[in-house]
C-alpha positions as CSV (number, residue, x, y, z in Angstrom):
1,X,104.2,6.8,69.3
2,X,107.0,6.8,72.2
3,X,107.4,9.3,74.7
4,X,104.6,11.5,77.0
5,X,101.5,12.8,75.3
6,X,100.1,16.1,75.7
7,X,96.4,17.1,74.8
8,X,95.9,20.3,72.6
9,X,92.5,22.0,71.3
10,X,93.9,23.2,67.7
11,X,92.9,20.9,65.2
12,X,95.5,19.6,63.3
13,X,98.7,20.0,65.6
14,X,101.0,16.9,66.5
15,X,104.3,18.2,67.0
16,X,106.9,17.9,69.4
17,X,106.1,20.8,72.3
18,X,109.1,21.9,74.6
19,X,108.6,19.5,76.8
20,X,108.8,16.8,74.6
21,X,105.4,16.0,74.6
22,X,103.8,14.9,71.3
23,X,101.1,17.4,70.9
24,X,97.7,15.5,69.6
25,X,94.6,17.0,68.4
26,X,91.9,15.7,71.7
27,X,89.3,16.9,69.3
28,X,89.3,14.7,67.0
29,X,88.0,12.0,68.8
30,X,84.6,10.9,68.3
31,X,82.4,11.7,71.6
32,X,80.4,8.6,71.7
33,X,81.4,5.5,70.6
34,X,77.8,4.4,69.3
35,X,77.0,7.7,66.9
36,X,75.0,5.0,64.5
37,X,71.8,5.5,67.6
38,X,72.1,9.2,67.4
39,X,69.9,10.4,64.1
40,X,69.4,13.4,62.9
41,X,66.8,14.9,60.6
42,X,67.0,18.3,59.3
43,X,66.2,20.9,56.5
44,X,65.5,24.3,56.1
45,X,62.7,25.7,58.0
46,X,59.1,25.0,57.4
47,X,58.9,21.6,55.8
48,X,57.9,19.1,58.3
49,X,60.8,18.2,60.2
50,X,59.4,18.9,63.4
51,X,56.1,17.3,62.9
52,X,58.3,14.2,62.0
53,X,60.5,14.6,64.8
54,X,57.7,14.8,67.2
55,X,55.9,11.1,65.3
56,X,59.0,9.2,66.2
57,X,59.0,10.0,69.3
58,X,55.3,8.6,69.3
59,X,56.7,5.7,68.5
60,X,58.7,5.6,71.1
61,X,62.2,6.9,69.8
62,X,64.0,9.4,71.9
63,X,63.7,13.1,70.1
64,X,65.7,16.3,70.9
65,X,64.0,20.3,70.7
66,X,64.9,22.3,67.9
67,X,67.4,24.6,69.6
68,X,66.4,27.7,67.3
69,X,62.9,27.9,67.8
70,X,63.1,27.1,71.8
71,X,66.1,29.6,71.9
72,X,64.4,32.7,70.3
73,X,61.2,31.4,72.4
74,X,63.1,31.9,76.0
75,X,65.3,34.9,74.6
76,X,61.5,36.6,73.5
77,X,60.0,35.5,76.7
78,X,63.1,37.4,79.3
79,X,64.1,40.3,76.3
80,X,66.8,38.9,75.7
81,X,69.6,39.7,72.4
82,X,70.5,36.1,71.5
83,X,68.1,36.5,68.4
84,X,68.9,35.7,65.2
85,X,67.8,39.1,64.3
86,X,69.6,40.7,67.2
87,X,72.6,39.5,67.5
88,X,73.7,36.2,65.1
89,X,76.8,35.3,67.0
90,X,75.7,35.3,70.3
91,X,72.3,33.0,68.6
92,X,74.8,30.6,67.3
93,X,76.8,30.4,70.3
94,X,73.8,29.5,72.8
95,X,72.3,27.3,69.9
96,X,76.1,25.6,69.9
97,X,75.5,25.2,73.7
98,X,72.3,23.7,73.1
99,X,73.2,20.9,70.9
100,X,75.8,20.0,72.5
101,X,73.7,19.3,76.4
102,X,71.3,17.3,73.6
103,X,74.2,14.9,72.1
104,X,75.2,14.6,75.7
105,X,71.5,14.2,77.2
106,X,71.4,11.1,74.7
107,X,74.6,9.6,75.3
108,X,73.7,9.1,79.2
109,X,71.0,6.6,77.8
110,X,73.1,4.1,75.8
111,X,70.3,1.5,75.0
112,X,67.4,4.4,73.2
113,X,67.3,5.5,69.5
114,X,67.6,9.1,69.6
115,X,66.1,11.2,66.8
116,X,67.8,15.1,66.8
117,X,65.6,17.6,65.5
118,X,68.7,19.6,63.8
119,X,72.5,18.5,64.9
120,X,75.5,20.8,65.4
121,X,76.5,20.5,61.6
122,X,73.6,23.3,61.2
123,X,75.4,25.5,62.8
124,X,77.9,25.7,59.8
125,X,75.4,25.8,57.6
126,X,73.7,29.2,59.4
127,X,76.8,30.7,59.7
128,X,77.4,29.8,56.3
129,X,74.6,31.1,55.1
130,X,74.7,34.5,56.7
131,X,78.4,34.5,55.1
132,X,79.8,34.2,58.2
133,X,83.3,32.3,59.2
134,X,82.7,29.2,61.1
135,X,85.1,29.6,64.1
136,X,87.7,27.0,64.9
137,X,85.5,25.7,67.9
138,X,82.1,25.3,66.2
139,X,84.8,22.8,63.5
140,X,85.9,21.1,66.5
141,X,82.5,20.2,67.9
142,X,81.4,18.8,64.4
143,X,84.1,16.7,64.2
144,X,83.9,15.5,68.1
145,X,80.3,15.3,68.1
146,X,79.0,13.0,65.3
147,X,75.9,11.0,64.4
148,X,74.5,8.0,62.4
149,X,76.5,8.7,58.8
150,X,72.9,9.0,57.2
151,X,71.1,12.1,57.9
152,X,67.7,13.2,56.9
153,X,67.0,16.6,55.2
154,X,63.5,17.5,54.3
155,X,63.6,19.4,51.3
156,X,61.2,23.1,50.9
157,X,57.7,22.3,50.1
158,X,55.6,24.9,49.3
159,X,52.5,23.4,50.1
160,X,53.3,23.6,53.8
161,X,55.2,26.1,54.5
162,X,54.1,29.2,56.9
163,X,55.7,32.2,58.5
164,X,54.9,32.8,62.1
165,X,56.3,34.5,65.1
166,X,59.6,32.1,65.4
167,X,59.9,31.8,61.5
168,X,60.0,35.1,59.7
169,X,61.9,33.9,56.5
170,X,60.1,34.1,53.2
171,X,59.8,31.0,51.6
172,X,62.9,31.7,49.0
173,X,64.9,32.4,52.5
174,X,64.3,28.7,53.6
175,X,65.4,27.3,50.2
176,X,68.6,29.4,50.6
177,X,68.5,27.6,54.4
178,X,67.9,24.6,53.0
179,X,71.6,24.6,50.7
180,X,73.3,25.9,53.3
181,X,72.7,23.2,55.7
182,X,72.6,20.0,53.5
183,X,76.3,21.9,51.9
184,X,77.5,21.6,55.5
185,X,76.4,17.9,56.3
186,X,78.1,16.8,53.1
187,X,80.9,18.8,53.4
188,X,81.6,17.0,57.1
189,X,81.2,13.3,55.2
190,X,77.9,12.4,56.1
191,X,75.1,11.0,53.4
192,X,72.3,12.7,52.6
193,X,68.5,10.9,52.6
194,X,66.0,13.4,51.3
195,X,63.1,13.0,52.8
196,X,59.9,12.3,50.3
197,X,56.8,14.7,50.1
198,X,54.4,12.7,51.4
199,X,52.5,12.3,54.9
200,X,54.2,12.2,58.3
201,X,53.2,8.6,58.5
202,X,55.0,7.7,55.6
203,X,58.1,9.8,56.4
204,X,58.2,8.2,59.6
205,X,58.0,4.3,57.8
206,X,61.0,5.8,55.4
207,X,63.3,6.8,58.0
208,X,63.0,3.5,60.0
209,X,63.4,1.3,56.5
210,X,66.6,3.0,55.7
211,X,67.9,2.9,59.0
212,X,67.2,-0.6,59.9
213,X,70.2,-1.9,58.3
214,X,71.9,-0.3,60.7
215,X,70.1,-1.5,64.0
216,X,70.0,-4.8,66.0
217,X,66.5,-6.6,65.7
């Protein structure tokens, strides 16, 4: 492309601007150049992604907080409205916010694994769910901010799942979650590993199998 470029934030504009800059879309770059170290496991509420999260990083793996559940901890804690039962768009704003100081936590350490308990493609999926419009910024920071193509969903299992002072949802709420999010993730080209029903252990051996592929020795 000849001539001067100019940066724009609207996805999807390259056109020639007064000035005869060529107008190209910034946000479409990818915002680290190694996403295949940056994993993320998620899943609607309830059905062990956490507990997995929190093995990994037994093992040694970097891991990331579940924005939610911290979120509605400190908004609780100072009386706060950013609650999902409060005020929804302000939650998904600071829960934006909050991935996006985790993908950029991991990047400044470019030799770790990270493991992301939830990524910023959730955020489609929550919005979606509540039948909300995903604004045009939350699509840009999907699309900047990207991670290893496979992701890991943990499916609803009954047999663990428990309501408590973070997690009101009834159980047929986190299956409704659950579609929501994976809907997003496959809707923004990444694959889809469902994690099994078995112990954290062996969720944690399943993960690294499928992702060793991927990884130098």
């Amino acid at each position: 492309m000849s001539g001067p470029q100019c940066w724009v934030h609207d996805a999807g504009r390259r056109a020639a601007s007064p000035n005869g800059c060529a107008l190209i879309d910034k946000t479409a770059d990818v915002a680290t150049k190694d996403p295949d170290r940056l994993v993320v496991v998620t899943g609607g509420p309830g059905a062990g992604k956490t507990t997995l999260i929190e093995a990994l990083g037994r093992r040694g793996f970097g891991i990331t907080e579940e924005a939610g559940r911290a979120i509605i901890r400190e908004q609780v804690a100072i009386g706060g409205l950013a609650l999902p039962w409060d005020d929804t768009a302000l939650f998904a704003e600071i829960m934006l916010t909050w991935e996006l100081r985790s993908y950029r936590g991991a990047e400044r350490d470019p030799a770790r694994i990270v493991f992301f308990d939830r990524g910023v493609p959730d955020l489609a999926g929550y919005l979606r769910l509540l039948r909300r419009p995903v604004p045009a910024h939350f699509e840009a920071a999907i699309r900047k901010f990207r991670y290893h193509r496979k992701v890991f969903v943990a499916p609803p299992w009954a047999a663990i799942y428990a309501q408590d002072s973070e997690r009101k949802q009834t159980f047929a709420e986190a299956q409704r979650t659950y579609e929501a999010i994976i809907g997003a993730y496959a809707d923004h080209g990444y694959d889809l590993v469902e994690l099994p029903l078995v112990p954290v252990g062996e969720r944690a051996d399943f993960v690294l199998t499928h992702l060793a592929a991927a990884w130098p020795s």
